[in-house]
N, C-alpha and C positions, 0 to 999 in steps of 0.2 A: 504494500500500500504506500504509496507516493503522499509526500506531506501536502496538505493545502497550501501551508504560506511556506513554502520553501525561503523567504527570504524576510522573514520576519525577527525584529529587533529584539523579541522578548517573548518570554512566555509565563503565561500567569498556569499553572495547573490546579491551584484553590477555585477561582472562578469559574474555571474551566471543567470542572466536577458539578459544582453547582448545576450549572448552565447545562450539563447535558441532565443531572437528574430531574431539573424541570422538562426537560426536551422530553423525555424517555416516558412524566406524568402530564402530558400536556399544558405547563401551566406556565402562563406567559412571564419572560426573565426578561432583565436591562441590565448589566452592571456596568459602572464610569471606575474606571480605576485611574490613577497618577503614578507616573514613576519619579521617585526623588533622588535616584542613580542613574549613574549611566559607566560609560565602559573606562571614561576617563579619571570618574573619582570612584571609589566607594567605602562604605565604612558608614560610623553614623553621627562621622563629621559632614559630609556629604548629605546625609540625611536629612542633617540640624539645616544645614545652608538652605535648602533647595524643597524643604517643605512648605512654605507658606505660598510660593512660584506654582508646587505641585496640584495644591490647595486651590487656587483661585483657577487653574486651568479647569480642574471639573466644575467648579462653581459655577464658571463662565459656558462651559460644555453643555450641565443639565441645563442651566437658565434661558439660553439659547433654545433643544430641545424643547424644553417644556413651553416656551411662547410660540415653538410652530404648530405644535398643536392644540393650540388654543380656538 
């Protein structure tokens, strides 16, 4: 079996449980995640820096989403 996202920067496997055990009971799923690393820093100095940046991305993500379907 060939990967979907062959060229994908990340992978969440927590979400990605969830997301199929809803898939599997039919029950409608959304998750927004943020990533506060990346390949250049990591640690949870990196973490400390680059959370509240990770933060307002989804903020900005759901609030967006949720005004299109309004």
């Amino acid at each position: 079996m060939e990967p979907i996202h062959p060229d994908a920067l990340c992978i969440d496997m927590e979400t990605a449980a969830v997301a199929h055990a809803c898939y599997l009971n039919r029950i409608p799923f959304i998750a927004v995640r943020s990533i506060s690393g990346n390949d250049k820093e990591a640690g949870q100095e990196a973490i400390n820096r680059n959370y509240d940046k990770a933060v307002q991305h989804s903020y900005q993500f759901v609030s967006e989403m949720l005004e299109g379907i309004r």
